[in-house]
N, C-alpha and C positions, 0 to 999 in steps of 0.2 A: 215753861219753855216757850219761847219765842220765834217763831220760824221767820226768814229771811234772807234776803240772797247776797252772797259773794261775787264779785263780779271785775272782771280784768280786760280790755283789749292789747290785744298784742298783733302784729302783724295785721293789723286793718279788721280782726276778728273780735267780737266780744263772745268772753268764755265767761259763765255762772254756774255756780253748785246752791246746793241747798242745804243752810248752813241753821245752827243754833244760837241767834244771837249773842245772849251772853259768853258761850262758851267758846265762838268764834272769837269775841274782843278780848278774852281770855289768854288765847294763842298768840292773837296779836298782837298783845303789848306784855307778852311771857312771861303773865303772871298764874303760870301753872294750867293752862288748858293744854288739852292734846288734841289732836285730829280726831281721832276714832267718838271722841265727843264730841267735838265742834261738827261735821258733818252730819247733813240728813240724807240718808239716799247712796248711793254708789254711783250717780251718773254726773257727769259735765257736759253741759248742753251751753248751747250757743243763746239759747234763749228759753228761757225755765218756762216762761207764758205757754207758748207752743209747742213746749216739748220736743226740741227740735236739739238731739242729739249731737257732740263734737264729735268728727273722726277722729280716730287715733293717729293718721297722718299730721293735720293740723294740729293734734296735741304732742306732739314730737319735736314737730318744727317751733313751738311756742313756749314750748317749755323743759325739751330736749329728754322728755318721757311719757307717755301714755298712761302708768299706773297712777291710779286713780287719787289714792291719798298724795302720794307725792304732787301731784298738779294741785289739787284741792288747797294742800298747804301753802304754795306758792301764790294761790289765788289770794287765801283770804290774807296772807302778811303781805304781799306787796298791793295789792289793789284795793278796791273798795269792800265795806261791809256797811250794807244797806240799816239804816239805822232807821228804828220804827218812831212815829209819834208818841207812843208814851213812854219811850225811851229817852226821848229827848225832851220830852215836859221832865220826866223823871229826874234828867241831869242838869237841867235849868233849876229846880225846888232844891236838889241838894247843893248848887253855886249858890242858889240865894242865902241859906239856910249858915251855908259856909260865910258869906259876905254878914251876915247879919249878928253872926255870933262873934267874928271879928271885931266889928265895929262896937258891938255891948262890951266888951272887953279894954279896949284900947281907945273908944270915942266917949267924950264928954261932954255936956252942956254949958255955954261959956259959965256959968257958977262953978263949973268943976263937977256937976252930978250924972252918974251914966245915963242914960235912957233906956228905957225897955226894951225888950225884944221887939213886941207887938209895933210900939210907934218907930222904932227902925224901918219894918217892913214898909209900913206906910209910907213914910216917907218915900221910897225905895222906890215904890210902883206909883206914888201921885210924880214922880219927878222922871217918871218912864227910864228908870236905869236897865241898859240890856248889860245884864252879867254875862262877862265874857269866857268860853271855857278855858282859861289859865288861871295860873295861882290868883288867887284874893290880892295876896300882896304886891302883885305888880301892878294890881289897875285899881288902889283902893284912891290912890290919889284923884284919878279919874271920877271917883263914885261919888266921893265926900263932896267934887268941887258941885255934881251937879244936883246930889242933898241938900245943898247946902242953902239954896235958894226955896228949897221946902223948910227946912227943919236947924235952926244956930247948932252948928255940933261942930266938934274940932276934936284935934289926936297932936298928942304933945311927936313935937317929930325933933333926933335927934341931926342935926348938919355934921359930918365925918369927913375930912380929908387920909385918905387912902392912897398909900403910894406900895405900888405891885412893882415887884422886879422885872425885866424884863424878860426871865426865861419864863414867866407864870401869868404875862398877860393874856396870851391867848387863851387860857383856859378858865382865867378867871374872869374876865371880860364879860361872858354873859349877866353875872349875877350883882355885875355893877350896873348895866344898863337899864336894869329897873328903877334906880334911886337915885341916879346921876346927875345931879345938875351941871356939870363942867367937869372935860378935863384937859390934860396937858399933858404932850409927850416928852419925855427928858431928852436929852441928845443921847446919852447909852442906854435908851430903849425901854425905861421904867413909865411905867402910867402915873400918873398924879391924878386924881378924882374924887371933887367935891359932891359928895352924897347926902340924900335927905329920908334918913330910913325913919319909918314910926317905930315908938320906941317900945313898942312892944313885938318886937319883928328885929331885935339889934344882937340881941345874942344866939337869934338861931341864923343871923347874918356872921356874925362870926365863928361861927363855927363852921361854916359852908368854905367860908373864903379863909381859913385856917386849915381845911380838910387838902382846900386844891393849891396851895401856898407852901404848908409845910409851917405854918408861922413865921415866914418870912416877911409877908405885908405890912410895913407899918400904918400905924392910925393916930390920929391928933381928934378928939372932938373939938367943935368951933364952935362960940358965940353969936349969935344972928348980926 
């Protein structure tokens, strides 16, 4: 168990409880935590250091109830949750760990032969790559370009022309923007976009953009 604190201003007041790390980020991204677990303590204080209690006036007006769980919960989904140092080394090793087994996967040496694990990492950290906490596949192009000057490696990437109807742009729109080199609006409101997805990342692409489509989207692969 990892102790640390929840913490919210509201109306010029900063409110803190004293929370269970994991079981706090648990609740707040509702992958199954509850309160009664994510919680240390019974109190919300203004300032956990000093021990300096919130009134129940001020937790009224802030949060439009005094009961302790109900505020607690409000704190730790809307506000912050103080993330420790080896929490966050911890989630850096597992982005690397994620980038690295990607790249053994889907990256090759110009002969065509994978590369290790071990000399991936190397690479990784002689060419100061910060792994950023989003999907591998949005920032692998980003990663490869700056490997790339450490270590010859390449990922066969497929070029996709994608045209989205217009009732399905909006929602389909984010999962283009990672791999979009160009696009074009139709005059009756369909997207046109030329995409450069690695092709080891193309059919759990289509399955995403088939899921929010309905199989409506068409798709052309294209020649460089």
């Amino acid at each position: 168990m990892t102790q640390t604190t929840a913490r919210i201003k509201k109306d010029g007041k900063n409110f803190e409880v004293l929370v269970d790390l994991e079981e706090a980020l648990k609740l707040r991204k509702d992958e199954g935590g509850n309160i009664n677990s994510a919680v240390l303590g019974d109190a919300v204080f203004y300032n956990i250091k000093s021990g300096e209690h919130a009134s129940g006036d001020d937790l009224k007006k802030a949060f439009g109830t005094d009961v302790f769980e109900q505020v607690a919960e409000q704190i730790i989904r809307r506000g912050e949750v103080v993330l420790s140092s080896d929490y966050i080394k911890g989630e850096q090793h597992q982005k690397y760990k994620q980038v690295i087994d990607f790249l053994v996967k889907n990256a090759v040496s110009p002969s065509g032969q994978p590369y290790p694990s071990d000399r991936i990492e190397t690479a990784l950290r002689e060419a100061g790559v910060n792994v950023k906490n989003k999907p591998v596949e949005s920032q692998v192009g980003e990663i490869l370009a700056k490997i790339q000057t450490i270590l010859p490696i390449k990922m066969e990437v497929k070029k996709i022309k994608i045209t989205v109807p217009a009732q399905y742009t909006g929602s389909a729109y984010g999962i283009l923007q990672d791999y979009k080199e160009s696009e074009e609006w139709e005059s009756n409101g369909d997207l046109v976009a030329i995409l450069k997805i690695p092709a080891g990342l193309v059919i759990d692409f289509y399955d995403k953009l088939n899921s929010i489509t309905h199989g409506a989207a068409l798709s052309e692969e294209m020649t460089e």
